[in-house]
C-alpha positions as CSV (number, residue, x, y, z in Angstrom):
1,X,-35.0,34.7,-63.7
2,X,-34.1,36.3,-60.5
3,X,-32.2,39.9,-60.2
4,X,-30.5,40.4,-57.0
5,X,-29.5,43.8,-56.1
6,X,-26.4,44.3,-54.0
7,X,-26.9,47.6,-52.6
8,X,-22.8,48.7,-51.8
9,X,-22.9,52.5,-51.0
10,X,-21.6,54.4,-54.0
11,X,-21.1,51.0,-56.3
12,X,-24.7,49.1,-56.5
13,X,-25.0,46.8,-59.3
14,X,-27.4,43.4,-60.0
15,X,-26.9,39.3,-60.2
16,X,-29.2,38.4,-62.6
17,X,-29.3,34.5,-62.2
18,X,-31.0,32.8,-65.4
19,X,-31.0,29.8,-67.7
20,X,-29.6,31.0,-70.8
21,X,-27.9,34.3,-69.8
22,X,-25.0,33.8,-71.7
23,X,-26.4,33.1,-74.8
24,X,-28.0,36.6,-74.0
25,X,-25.2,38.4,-72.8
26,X,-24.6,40.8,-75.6
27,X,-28.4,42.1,-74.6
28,X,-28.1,41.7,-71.2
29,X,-24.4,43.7,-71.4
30,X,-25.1,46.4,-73.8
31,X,-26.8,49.2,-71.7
32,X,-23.0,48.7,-69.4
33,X,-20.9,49.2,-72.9
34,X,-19.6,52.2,-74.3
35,X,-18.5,51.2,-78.1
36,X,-18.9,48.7,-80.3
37,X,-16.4,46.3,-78.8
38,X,-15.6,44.8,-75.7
39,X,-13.0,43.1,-74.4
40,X,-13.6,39.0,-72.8
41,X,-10.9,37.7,-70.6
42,X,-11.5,33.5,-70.1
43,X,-9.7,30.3,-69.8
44,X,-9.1,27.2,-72.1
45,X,-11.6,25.3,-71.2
46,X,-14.8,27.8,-70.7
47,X,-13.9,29.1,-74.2
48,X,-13.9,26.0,-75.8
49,X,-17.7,25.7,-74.0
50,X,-19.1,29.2,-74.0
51,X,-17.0,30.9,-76.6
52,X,-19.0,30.8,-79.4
53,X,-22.4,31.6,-77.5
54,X,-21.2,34.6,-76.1
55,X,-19.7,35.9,-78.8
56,X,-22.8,35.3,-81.4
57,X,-24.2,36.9,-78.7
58,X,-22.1,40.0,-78.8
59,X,-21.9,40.3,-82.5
60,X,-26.3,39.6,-82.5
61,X,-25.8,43.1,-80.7
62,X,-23.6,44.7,-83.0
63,X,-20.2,44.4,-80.5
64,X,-17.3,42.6,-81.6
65,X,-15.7,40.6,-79.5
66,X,-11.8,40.4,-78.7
67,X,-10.6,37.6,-76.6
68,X,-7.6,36.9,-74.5
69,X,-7.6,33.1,-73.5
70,X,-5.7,32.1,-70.3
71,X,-4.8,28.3,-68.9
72,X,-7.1,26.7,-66.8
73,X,-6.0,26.3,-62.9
74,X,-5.0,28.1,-60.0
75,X,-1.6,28.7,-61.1
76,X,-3.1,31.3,-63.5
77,X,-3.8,33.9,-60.5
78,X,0.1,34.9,-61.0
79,X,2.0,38.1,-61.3
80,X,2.7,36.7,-64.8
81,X,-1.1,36.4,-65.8
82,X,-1.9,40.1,-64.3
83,X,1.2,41.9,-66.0
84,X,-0.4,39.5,-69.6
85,X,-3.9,40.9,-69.1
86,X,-3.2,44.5,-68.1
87,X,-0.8,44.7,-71.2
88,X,-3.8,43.8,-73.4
89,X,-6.1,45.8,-72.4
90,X,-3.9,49.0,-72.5
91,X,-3.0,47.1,-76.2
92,X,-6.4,47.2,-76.8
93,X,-7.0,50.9,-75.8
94,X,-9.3,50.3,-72.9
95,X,-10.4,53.6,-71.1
96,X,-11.5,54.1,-67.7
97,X,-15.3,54.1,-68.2
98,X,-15.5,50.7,-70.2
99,X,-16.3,47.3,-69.0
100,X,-14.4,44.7,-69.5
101,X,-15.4,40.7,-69.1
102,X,-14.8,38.2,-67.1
103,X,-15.9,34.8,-68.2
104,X,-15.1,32.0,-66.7
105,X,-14.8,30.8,-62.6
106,X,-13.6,32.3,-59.9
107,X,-9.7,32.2,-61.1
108,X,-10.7,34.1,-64.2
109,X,-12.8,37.0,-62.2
110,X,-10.3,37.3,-59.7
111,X,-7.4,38.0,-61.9
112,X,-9.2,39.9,-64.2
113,X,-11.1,42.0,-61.5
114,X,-7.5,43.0,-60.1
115,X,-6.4,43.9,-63.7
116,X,-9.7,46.0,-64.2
117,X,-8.8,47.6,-60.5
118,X,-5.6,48.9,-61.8
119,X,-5.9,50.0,-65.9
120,X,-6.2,53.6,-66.1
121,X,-6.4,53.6,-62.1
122,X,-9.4,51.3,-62.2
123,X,-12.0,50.6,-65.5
124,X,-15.4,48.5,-65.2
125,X,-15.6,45.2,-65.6
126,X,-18.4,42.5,-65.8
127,X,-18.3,39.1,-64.0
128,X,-19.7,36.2,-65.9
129,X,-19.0,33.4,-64.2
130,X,-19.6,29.8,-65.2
131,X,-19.0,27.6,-62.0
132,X,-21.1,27.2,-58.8
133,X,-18.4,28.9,-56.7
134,X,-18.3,31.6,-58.5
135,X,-21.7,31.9,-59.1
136,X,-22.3,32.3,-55.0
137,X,-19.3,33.4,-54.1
138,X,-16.3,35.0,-55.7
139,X,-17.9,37.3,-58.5
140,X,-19.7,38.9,-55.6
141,X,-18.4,41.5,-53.1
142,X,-15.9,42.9,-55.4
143,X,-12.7,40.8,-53.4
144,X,-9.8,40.6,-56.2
145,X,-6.8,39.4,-56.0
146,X,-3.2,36.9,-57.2
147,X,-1.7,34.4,-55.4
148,X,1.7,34.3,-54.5
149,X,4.7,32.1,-53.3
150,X,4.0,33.3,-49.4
151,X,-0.1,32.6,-49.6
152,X,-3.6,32.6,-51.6
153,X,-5.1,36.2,-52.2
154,X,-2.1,38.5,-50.6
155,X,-2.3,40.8,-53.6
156,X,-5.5,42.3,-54.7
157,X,-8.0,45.3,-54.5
158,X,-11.4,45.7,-53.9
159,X,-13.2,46.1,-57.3
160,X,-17.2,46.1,-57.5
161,X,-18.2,44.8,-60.7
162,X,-20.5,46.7,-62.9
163,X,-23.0,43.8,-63.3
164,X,-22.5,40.0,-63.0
165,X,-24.5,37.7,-65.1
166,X,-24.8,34.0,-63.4
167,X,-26.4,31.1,-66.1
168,X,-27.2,27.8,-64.1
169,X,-26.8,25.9,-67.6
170,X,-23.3,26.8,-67.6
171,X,-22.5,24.1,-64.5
172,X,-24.0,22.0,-67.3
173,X,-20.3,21.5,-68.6
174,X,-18.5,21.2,-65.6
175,X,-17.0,17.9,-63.9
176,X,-19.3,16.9,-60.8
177,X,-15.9,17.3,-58.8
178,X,-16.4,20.9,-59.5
179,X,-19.5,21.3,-58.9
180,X,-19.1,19.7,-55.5
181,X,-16.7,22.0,-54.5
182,X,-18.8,25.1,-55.6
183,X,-21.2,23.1,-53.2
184,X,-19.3,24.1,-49.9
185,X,-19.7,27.5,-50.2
186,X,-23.5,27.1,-51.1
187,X,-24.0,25.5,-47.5
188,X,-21.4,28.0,-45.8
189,X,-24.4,30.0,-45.7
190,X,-26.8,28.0,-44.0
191,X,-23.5,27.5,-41.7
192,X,-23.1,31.1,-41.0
193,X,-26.5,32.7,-39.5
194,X,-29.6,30.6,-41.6
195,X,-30.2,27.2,-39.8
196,X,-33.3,26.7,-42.4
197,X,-31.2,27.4,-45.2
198,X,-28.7,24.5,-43.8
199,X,-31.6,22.2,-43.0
200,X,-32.7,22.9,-46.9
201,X,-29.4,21.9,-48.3
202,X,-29.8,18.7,-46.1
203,X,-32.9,17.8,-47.7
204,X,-31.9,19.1,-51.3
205,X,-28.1,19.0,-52.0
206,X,-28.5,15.9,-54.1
207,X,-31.3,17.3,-56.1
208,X,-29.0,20.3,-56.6
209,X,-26.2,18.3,-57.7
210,X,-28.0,16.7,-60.1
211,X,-28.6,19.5,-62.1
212,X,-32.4,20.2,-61.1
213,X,-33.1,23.7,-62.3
214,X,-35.4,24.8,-59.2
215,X,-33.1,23.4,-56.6
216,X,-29.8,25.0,-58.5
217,X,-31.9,28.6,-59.0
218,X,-32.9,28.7,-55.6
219,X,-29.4,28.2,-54.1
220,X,-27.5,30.6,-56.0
221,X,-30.8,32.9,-55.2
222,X,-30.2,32.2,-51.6
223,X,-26.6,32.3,-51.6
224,X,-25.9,35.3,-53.5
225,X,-28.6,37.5,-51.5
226,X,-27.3,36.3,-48.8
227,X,-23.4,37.4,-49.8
228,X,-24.9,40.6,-51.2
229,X,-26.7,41.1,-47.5
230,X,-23.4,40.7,-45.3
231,X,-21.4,42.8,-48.3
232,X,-23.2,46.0,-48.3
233,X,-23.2,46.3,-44.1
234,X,-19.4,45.6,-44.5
235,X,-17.8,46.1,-48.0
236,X,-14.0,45.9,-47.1
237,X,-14.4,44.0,-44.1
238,X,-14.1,46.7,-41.7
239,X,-16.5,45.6,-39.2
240,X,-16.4,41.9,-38.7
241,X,-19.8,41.4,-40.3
242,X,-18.2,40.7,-43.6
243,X,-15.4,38.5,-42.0
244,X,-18.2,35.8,-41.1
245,X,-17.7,35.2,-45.2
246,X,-14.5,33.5,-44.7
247,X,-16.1,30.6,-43.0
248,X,-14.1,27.3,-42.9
249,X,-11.3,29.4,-45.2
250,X,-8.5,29.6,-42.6
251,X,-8.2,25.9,-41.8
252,X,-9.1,25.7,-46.2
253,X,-6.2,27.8,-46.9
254,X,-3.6,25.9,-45.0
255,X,-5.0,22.7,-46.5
256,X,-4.7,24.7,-49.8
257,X,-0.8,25.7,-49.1
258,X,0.2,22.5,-48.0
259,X,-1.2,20.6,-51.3
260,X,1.1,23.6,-53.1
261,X,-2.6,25.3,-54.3
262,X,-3.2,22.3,-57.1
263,X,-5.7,21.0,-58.3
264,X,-4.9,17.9,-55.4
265,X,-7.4,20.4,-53.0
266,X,-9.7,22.3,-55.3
267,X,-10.6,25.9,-53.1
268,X,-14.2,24.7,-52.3
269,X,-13.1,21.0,-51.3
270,X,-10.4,22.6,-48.9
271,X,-13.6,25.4,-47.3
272,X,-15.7,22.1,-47.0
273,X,-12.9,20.9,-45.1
274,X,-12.3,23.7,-43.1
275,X,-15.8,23.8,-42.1
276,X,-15.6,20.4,-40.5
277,X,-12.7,21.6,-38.5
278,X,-14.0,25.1,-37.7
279,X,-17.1,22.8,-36.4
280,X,-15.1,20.1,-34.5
281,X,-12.9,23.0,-33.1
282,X,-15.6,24.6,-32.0
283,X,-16.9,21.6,-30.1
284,X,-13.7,20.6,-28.8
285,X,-13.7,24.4,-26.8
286,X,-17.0,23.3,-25.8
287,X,-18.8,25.9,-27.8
288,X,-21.5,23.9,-29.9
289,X,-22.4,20.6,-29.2
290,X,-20.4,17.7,-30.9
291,X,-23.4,16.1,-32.8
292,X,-24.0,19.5,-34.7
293,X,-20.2,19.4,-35.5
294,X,-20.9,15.5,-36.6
295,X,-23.9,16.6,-38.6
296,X,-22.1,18.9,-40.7
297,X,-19.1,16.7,-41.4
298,X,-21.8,14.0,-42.3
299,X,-23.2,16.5,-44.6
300,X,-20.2,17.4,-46.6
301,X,-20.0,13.4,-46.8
302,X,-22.8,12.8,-48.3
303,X,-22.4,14.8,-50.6
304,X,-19.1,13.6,-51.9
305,X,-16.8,16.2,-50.5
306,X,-13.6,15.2,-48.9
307,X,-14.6,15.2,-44.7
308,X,-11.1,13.9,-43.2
309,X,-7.5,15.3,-43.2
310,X,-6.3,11.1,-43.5
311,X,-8.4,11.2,-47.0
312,X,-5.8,13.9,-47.8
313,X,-3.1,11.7,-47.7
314,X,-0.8,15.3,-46.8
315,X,2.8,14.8,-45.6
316,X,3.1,17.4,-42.5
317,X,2.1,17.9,-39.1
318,X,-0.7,20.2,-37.2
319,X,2.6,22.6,-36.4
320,X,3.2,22.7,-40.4
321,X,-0.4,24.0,-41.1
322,X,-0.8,26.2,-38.2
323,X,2.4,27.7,-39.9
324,X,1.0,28.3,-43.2
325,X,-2.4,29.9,-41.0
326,X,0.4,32.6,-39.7
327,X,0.0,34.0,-43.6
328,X,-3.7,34.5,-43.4
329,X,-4.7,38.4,-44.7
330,X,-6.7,38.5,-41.0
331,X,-3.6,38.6,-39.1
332,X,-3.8,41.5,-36.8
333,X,-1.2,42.6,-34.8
334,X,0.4,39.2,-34.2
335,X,-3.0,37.2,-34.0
336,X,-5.3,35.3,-36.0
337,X,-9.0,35.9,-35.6
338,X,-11.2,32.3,-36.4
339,X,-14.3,31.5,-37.2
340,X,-16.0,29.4,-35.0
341,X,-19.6,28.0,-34.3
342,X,-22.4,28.0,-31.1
343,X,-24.3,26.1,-33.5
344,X,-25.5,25.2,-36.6
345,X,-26.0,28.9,-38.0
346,X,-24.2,31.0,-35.6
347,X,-21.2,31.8,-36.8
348,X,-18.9,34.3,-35.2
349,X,-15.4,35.9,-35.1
350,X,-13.4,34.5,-32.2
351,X,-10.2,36.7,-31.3
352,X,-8.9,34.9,-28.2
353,X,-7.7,31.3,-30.3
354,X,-4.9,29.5,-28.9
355,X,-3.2,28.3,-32.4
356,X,-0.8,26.0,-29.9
357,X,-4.3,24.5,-29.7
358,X,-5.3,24.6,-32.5
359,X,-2.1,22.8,-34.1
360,X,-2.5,20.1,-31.2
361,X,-6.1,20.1,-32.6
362,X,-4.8,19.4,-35.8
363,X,-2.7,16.7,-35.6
364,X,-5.5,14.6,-33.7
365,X,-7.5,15.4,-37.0
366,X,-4.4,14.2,-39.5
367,X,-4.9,10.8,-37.4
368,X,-8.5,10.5,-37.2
């Protein structure tokens, strides 16, 4: 087991990463309950894996359960889905000092982490999540949020979770595909300031992949003290620091919007894209060298995750996705701040992009 602190001013809380956490949740929740019951939003398919488990678990503790089961897919993080989960929980009488759960992957915490945000002004809640993505990424750093028709993430809140409870054996039931695409944002940190930690994932990505407990604790380990590191110096992204986070995400986005946010582009297969153009873009300015940007697109390769906008198959041009870029929650005053490389792990916040460029860029890359 391995208990990483994230130390945000006013709001810490723990990760615990460990084998079996969720058949131990009820224990590992019940110092962060209230009463007797709790309330557990998930989807379809992580209830039909983990349902059962975690509520024995529960009930072992003396806390029953009550469940509200969503669809699978992106196109749950709706205004539909938020108005459905903030009616139950006032239904269920939640109050503003209670936790509620999230189970399930980053769709599920992000929905119900903006529902927690607003009930009663803002309640607890408690991220369990169940893929690798949201293991290292999403149910850390306390980013909620819907989509909408204009773009991924416009509406949301920052909302710290109380605890967040990560079980390796729960990527167990997942498609590889999945897995894969929790992947990208496990080497996005190598990619952003720990060369070592990129060289590792070189050397161990298949190991990881294949479900070998050491390698799988020791990335989410990494990962998620790593996100807790860059989240506590800048919790709402204030600074920059926390910015460096959204690593391959812009170019991901677009890719994201253009495939109408389906399950054609899962969210980590488009950052794992992104990265290879954040990386190429970079060394077309002449800012890293273009074997570094080659080694990471070979990376991403090897490991299975898309590395080409042709693979994509997408009808549009570079001017179409720059378009869907002009949406991007860092727009500021008319311009959109990138994230670009020097190197393999240094990542940094360029303000001074040229996105005439970058959608000339672009269209070389759709027919690479």
């Amino acid at each position: 087991m391995a208990v990483i602190p994230v130390a945000i001013a006013g709001a810490p809380y723990d990760v615990v990463i460990e084998e079996g956490a969720l058949a131990r949740a009820g224990a590992l929740c019940r110092p962060f309950l209230r009463k007797d019951t709790v309330a557990v939003v998930t989807d379809e398919n992580v209830a039909g894996a983990w349902r059962e488990t975690v509520a024995a678990s529960f009930a072992a503790q003396g806390i029953a359960s009550h469940w509200l089961v969503l669809p699978a897919g992106e196109a749950t993080k709706s205004w539909e889905n938020l108005a459905r989960v903030v009616d139950w929980l006032l239904h269920l009488e939640v109050e503003r000092k209670d936790n509620i759960v999230a189970l399930g992957g980053g769709v599920i915490g992000d929905l119900t982490g903006f529902a927690a945000s607003m009930v009663k002004r803002g309640c607890g809640f408690i991220q369990m999540p169940t893929t690798l993505l949201a293991q290292v990424d999403s149910s850390v750093g306390g980013k909620t949020a819907i989509n909408t028709p204009v773009g991924k993430n416009l509406v949301g809140a920052f909302h710290q979770p109380s605890l967040v409870l990560a079980d390796p054996l729960s990527l167990d039931t997942l498609p590889l595909r999945d897995v894969r695409a929790g992947y990208a944002e496990v080497v996005k940190y190598g990619l952003i300031d720990d060369p070592e930690f990129f060289f590792w994932c070189e050397a161990n990505a298949q190991c990881l992949l294949a479900g070998e407990a050491d390698a799988r604790e020791h990335a989410i380990a990494r990962s998620v003290a790593a996100k807790a590191r860059i989240v506590a110096a800048d919790e709402k992204e204030t600074t920059g620091v926390r910015a460096l986070l959204n690593l391959g995400h812009t170019f991901g986005h677009a890719l994201e919007a253009q495939c109408g946010f389906s399950d054609r582009l899962l969210h980590g297969e488009g950052v794992a894209l992104g990265m290879i153009l954040a990386a190429r873009y970079s060394a077309r300015l002449g800012l890293m060298h273009g074997q570094d940007a080659e080694r990471v697109a070979a990376h991403i390769a090897a490991v299975g995750l898309p590395a080409s906008l042709k693979a994509l198959d997408i009808d549009c041009d570079g001017q179409t996705l720059k378009n869907h870029m002009l949406h991007d929650k860092k727009m500021d005053a008319g311009t959109l701040p990138f994230l670009l490389m020097r190197g393999l792990g240094q990542t940094f916040l360029a303000k001074d992009v040229d996105l005439a460029d970058v959608a000339a860029f672009l269209d070389e890359e759709l027919a690479r």
